[in-house]
Every structure is written in C-alpha cells, then in structure tokens.
Backbone as numpy.savetxt, mean C-alpha at the origin, in Angstrom:
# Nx Ny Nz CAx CAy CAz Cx Cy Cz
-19.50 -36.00 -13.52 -19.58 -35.32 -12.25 -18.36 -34.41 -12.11
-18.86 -32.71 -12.06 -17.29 -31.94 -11.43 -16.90 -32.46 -10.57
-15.55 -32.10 -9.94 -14.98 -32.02 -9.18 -14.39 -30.87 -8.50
-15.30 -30.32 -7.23 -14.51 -29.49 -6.76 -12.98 -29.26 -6.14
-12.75 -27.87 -6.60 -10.99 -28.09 -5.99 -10.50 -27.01 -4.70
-10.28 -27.49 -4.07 -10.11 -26.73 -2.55 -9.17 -26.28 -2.64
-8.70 -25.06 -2.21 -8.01 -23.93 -2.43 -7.10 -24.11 -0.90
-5.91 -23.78 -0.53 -5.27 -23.92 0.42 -4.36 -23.00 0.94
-4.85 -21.70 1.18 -4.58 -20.61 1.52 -3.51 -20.71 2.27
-2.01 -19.64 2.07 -1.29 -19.94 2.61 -1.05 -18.55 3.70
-0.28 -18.90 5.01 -0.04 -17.72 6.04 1.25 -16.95 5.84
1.00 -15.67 6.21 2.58 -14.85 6.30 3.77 -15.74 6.92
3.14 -16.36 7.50 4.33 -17.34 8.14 4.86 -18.38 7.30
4.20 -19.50 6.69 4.51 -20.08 5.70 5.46 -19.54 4.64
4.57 -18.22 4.33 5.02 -17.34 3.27 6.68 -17.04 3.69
6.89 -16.97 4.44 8.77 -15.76 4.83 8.81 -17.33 5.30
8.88 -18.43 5.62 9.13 -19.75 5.50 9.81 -19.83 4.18
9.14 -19.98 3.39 8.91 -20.44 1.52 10.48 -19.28 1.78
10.36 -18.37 1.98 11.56 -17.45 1.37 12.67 -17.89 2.06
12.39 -17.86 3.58 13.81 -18.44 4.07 14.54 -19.72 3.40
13.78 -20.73 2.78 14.11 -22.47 2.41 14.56 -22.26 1.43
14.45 -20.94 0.60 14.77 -20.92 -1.33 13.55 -21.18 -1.98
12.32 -21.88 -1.58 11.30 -21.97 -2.36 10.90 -20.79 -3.32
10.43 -19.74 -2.80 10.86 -18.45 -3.12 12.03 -18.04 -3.26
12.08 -16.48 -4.34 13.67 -15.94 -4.10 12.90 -14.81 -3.42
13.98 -13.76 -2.62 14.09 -12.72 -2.25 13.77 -11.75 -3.55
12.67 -11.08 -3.33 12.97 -10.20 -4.76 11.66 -10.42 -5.71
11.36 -11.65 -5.95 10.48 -12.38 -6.89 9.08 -11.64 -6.92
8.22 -11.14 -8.26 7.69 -10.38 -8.34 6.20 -10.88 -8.01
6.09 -11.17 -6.79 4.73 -11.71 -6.05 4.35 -11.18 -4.60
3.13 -10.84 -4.46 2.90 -10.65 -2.99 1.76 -11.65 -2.37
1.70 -11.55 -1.29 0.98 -12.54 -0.50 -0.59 -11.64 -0.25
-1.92 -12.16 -0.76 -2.67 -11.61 -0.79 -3.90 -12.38 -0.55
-4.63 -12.45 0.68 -5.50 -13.57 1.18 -5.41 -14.75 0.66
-3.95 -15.04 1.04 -3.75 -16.31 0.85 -2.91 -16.91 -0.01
-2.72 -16.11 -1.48 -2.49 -16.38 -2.81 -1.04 -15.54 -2.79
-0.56 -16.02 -4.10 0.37 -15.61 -4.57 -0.17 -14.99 -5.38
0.28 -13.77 -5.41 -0.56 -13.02 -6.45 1.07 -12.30 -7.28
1.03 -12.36 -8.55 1.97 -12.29 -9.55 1.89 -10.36 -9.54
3.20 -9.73 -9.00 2.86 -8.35 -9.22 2.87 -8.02 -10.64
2.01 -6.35 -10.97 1.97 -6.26 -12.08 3.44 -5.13 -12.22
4.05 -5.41 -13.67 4.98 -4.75 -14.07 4.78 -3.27 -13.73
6.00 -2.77 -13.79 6.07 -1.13 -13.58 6.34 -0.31 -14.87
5.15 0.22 -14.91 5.84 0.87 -16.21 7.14 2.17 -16.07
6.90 3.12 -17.22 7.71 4.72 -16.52 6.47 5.58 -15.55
5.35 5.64 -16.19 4.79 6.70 -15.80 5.08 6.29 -13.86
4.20 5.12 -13.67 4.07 4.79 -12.34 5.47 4.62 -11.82
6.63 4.11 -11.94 7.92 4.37 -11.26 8.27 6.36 -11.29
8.22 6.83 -12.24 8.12 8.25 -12.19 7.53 8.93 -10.77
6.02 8.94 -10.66 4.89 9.09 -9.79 5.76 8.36 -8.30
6.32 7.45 -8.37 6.34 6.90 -7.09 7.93 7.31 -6.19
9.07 7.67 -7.36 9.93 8.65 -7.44 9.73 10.23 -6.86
8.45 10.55 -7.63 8.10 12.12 -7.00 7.40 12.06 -5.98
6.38 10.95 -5.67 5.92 10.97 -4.26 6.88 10.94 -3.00
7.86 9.86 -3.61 9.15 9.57 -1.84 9.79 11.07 -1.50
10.06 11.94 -3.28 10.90 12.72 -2.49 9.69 14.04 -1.59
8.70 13.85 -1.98 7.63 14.72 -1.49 7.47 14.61 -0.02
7.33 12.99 0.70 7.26 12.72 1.38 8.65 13.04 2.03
9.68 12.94 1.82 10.71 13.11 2.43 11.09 14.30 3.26
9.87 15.32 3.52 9.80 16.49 4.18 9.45 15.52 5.36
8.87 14.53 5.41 8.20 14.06 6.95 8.95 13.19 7.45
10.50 13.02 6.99 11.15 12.03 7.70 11.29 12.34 9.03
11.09 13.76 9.62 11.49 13.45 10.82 10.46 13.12 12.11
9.32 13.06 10.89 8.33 12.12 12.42 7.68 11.22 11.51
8.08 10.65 10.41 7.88 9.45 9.77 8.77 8.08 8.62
8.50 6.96 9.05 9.50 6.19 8.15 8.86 6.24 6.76
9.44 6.54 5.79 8.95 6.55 4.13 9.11 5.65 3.78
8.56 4.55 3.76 9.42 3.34 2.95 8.68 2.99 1.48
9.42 2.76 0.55 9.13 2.68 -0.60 8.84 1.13 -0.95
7.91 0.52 -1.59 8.05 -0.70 -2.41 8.69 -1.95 -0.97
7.83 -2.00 -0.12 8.45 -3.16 0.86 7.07 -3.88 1.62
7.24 -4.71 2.43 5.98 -5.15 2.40 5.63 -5.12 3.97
4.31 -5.13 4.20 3.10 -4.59 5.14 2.39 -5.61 5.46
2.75 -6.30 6.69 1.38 -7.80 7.30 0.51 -7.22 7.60
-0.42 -7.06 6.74 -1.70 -6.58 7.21 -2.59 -7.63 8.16
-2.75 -8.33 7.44 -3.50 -9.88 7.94 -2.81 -11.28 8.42
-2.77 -12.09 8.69 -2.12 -13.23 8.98 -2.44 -14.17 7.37
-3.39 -13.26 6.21 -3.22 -14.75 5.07 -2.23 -13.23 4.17
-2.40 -12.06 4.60 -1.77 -10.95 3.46 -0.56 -10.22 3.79
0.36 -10.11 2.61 1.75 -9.15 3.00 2.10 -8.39 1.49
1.05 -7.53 1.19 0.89 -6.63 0.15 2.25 -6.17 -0.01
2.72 -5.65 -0.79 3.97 -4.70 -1.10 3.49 -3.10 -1.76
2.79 -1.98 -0.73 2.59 -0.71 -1.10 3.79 -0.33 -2.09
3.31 0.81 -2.70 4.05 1.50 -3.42 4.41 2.31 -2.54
4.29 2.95 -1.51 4.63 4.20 -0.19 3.83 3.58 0.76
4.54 3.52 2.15 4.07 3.56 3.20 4.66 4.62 4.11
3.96 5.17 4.97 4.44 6.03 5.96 4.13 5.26 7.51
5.27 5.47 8.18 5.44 4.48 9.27 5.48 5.09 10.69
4.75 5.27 11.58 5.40 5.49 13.02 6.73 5.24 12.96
7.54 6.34 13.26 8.97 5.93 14.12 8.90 5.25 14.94
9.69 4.11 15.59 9.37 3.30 16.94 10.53 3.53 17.49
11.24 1.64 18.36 12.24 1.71 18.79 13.21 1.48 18.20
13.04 1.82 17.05 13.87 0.81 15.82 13.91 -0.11 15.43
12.98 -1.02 15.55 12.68 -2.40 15.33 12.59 -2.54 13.56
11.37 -1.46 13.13 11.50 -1.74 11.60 12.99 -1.22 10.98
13.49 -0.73 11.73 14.99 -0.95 10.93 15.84 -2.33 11.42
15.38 -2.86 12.39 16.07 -4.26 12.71 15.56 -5.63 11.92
14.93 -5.65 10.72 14.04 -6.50 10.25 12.98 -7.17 10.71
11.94 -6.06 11.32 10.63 -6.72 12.04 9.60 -5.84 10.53
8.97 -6.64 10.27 8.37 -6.06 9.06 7.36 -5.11 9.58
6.75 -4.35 8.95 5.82 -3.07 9.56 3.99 -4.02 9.52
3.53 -3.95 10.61 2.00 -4.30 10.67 0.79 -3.06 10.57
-0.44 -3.01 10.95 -1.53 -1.76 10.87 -1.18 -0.62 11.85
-1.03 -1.52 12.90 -0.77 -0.83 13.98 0.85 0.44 13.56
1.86 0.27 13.00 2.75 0.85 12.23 2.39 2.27 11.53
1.24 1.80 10.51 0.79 2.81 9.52 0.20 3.81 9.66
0.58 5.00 8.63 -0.07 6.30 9.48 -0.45 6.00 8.02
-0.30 5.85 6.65 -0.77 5.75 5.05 -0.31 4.60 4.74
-0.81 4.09 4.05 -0.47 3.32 2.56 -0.86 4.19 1.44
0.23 4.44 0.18 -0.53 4.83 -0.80 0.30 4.08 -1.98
-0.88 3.47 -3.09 -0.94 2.56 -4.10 -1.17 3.97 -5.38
0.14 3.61 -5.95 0.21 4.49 -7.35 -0.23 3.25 -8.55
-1.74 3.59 -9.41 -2.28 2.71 -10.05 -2.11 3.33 -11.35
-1.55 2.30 -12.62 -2.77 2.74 -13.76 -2.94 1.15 -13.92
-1.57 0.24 -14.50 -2.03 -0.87 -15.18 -2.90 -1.77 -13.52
-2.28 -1.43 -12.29 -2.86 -2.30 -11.46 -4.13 -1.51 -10.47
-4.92 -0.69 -11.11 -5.68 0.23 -10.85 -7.02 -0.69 -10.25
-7.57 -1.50 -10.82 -8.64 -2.40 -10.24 -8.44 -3.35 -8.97
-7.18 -3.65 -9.14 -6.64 -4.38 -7.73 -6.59 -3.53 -6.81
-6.05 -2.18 -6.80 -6.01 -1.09 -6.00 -6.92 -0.68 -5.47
-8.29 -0.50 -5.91 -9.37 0.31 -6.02 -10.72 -0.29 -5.27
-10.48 -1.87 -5.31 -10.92 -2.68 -4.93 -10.51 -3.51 -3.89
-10.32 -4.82 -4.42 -9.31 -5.60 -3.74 -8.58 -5.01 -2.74
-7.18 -3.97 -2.86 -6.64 -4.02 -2.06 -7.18 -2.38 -1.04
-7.89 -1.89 -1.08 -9.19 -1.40 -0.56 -9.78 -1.92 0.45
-10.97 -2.56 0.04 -11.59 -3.86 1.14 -10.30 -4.29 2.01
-9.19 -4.76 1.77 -8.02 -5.47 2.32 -7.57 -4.74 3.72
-7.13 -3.46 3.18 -6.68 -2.38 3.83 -7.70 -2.00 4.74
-8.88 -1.57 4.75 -9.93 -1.42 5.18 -9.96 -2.58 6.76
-10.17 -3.47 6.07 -10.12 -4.73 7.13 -9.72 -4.69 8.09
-8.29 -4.35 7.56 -6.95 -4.45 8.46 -6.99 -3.51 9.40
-7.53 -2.36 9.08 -7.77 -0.98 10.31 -6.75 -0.32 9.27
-6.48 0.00 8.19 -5.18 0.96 7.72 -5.82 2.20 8.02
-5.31 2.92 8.69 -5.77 4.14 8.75 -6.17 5.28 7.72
-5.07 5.19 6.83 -5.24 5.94 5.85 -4.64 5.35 4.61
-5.32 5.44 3.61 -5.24 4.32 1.78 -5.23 5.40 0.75
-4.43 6.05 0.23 -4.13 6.91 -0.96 -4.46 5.90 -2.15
-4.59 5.97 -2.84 -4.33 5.88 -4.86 -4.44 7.15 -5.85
-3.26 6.70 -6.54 -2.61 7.84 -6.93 -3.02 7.19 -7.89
-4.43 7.46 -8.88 -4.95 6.87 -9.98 -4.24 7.79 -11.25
-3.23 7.20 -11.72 -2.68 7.68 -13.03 -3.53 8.27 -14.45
-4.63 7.02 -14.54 -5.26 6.65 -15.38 -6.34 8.36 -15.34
-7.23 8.33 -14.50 -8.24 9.29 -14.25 -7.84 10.80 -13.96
-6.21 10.74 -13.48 -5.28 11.72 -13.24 -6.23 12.28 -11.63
-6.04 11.37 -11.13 -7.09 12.00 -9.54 -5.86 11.03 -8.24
-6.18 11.78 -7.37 -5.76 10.85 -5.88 -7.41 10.53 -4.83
-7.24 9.28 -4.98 -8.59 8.94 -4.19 -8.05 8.56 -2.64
-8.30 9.31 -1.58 -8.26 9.89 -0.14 -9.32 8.47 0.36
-8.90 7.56 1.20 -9.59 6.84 2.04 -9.50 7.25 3.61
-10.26 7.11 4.36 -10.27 7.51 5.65 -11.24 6.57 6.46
-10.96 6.36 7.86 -11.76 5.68 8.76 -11.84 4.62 8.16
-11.45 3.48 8.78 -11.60 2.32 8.12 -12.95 1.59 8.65
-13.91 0.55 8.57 -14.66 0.30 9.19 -14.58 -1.82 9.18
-13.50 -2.39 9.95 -12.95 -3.56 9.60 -13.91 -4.10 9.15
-15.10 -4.32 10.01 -16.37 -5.47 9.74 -16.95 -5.05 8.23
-16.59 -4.14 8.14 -17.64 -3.99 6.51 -16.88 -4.20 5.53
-15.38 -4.05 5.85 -14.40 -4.19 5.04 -14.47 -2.69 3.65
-15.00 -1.68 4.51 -14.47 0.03 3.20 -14.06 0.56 4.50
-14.08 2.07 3.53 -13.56 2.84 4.59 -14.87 3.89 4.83
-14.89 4.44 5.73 -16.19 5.59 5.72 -16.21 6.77 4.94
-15.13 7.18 4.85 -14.88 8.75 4.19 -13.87 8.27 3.11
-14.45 8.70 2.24 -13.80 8.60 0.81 -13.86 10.16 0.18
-12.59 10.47 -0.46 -12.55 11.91 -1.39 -11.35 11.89 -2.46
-12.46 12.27 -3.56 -11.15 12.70 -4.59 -10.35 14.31 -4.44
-9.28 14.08 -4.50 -8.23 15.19 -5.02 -8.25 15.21 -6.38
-8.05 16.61 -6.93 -8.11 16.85 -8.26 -7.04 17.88 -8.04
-6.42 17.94 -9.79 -5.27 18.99 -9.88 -6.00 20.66 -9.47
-4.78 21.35 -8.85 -5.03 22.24 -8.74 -5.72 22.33 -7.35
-5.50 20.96 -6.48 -5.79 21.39 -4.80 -5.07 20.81 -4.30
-4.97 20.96 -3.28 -3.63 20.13 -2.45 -4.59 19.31 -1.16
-3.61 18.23 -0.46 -3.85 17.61 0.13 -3.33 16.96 1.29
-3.17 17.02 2.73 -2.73 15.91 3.73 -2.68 15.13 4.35
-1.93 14.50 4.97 -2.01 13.11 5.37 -2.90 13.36 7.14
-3.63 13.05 7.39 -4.60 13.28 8.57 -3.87 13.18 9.45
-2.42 12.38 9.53 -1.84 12.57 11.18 -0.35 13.74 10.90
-0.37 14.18 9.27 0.17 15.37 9.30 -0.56 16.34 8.60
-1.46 17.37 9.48 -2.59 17.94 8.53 -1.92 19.24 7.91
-0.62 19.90 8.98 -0.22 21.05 8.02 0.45 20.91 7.15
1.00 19.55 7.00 2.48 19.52 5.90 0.94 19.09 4.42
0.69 19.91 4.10 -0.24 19.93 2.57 0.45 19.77 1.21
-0.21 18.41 0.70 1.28 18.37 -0.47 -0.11 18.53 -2.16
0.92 19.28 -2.82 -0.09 19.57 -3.88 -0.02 18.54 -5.01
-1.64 18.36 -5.23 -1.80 17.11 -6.18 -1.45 17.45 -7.93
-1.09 18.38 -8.36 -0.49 18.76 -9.18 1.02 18.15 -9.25
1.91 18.11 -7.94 3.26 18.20 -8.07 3.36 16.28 -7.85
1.94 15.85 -7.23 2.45 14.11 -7.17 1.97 13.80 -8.69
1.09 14.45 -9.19 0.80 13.33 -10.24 1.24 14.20 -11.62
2.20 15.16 -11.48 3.29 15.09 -12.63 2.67 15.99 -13.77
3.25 16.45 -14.65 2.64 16.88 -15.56 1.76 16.35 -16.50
0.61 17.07 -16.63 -0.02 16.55 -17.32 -0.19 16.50 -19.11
C-alpha cells in the first residue's frame, strides 16, 4: 500500500521568521514560491549582462519610479519571488524603511530568462497574474524576444493581453507610455 505524503506549505511569514532565527541565511539562493522553497537558478553572464543594461535603462524613470534590482516582492501570503527588475510606486518611504514591496507597489515586474525561462513563462506568469501584477516583462534571452504581459485576470490566473517585442521596435511600460525603451538596446547585441 502507497503512502501518501502531505506537503506543508509554508507562509511569507514563517518564511522572514526562518530568516530572522538563522534557519535561513540572508542571501541564500532560494525564493518562496506557493509555498516551497524553490532553489534559485544560477546566473549566468549573458542574463547578469541583460539585467545590468536593463537597471541602467530604467534609471531614466527614477524620478517617478523605485528600480529595484534582484529583491523580493509578497505577491501572495504562500509567495515572495525575487524579480530580476521591479519598478515601484514611490510612496512614503516605507520601501526604503524595510517594508518589503507587495502588488499593490508594482507598476512591472520583469524576469530576464534563458536557463530559468520555463519557470518564468509559466509558473511565475500564472503567479503574477493572480496576484493582480499589473505589468510582467520576460526578457527571453533564449528566443531573443521580450514577451509584454498586460491586464491581469486573478481568477484565471493569465493575463489578457499578451505581445511580443522583437528587435528593431521599441517598447513601454503602460504607466510610462512616452519614456519608449528600444528592444534592441535591452537585449544586447546580437
């Protein structure tokens, strides 16, 4: 006779628990992802490159947005993804006082993929979606494209409007539609 094994999903709270006690270290290459510890995948050059030329791209919008690079996002009460770029409402300063950034925060997430391209594309897709993210970039290395998510639709868990960028057009972020950044200059030479 199997034996089934029950799975015991853990909360953002637990989770920054585990980190405050030492269970966790600060740093440790895992994010919290419905539930799981999910083991991040290594960085290669290309994708640290890509995520290098995206911040400083973005760095035209610091003054009506927080850029934060590689930090992590409560989307859900079981998830605390770590984007490769997020763009943040300015507030009262709170996310500079260590209040971590939630949906309500996000004007983008964007996930620069090749080796973690299926988690991206999928997984953390549906995730984002859920959550209400407003807007979900992937900066697919692999296909050399940026796939544009829009409108999220929580209950179905996608988004409604989906579009690829291809080299040689440019593209913006929907709550900054004139600052147009060209998909040639994020995804590097080819």
């Amino acid at each position: 006779m199997a034996t089934e094994l029950r799975r015991r999903p853990i909360t953002v709270d637990e989770y920054h628990r585990m980190l405050d006690v030492g269970i966790l270290r600060e740093g440790e290459p895992v994010e919290l992802l419905r539930g799981d510890l999910v083991e991040k995948v290594t960085i290669g050059d290309a994708h640290r490159s890509c995520v290098n030329r995206v911040t400083r791209l973005l760095r035209r919008l610091e003054d009506r947005a927080v850029v934060q690079v590689q930090n992590p996002v409560v989307v859900l009460q079981d998830s605390e993804p770590e984007p490769d770029l997020a763009l943040l409402e300015i507030n009262d300063g709170s996310l500079g006082g260590g209040r971590h950034a939630y949906p309500a925060d996000v004007f983008a997430l964007i996930e620069v993929s090749d080796a973690s391209r299926d988690r991206d594309t999928a997984f953390k897709r549906r995730l984002y979606a859920e959550a209400g993210i407003r807007e979900y970039w992937v900066v697919d290395l692999i296909d050399d494209v940026i796939l544009v998510n829009r409108d999220p639709d929580p209950t179905e868990r996608r988004y409604r409007t989906t579009a690829v960028a291809r080299r040689g057009e440019t593209i913006a972020f929907e709550a900054f539609g004139a600052d147009a950044l060209s998909v040639d200059e994020i995804l590097g030479t080819a």
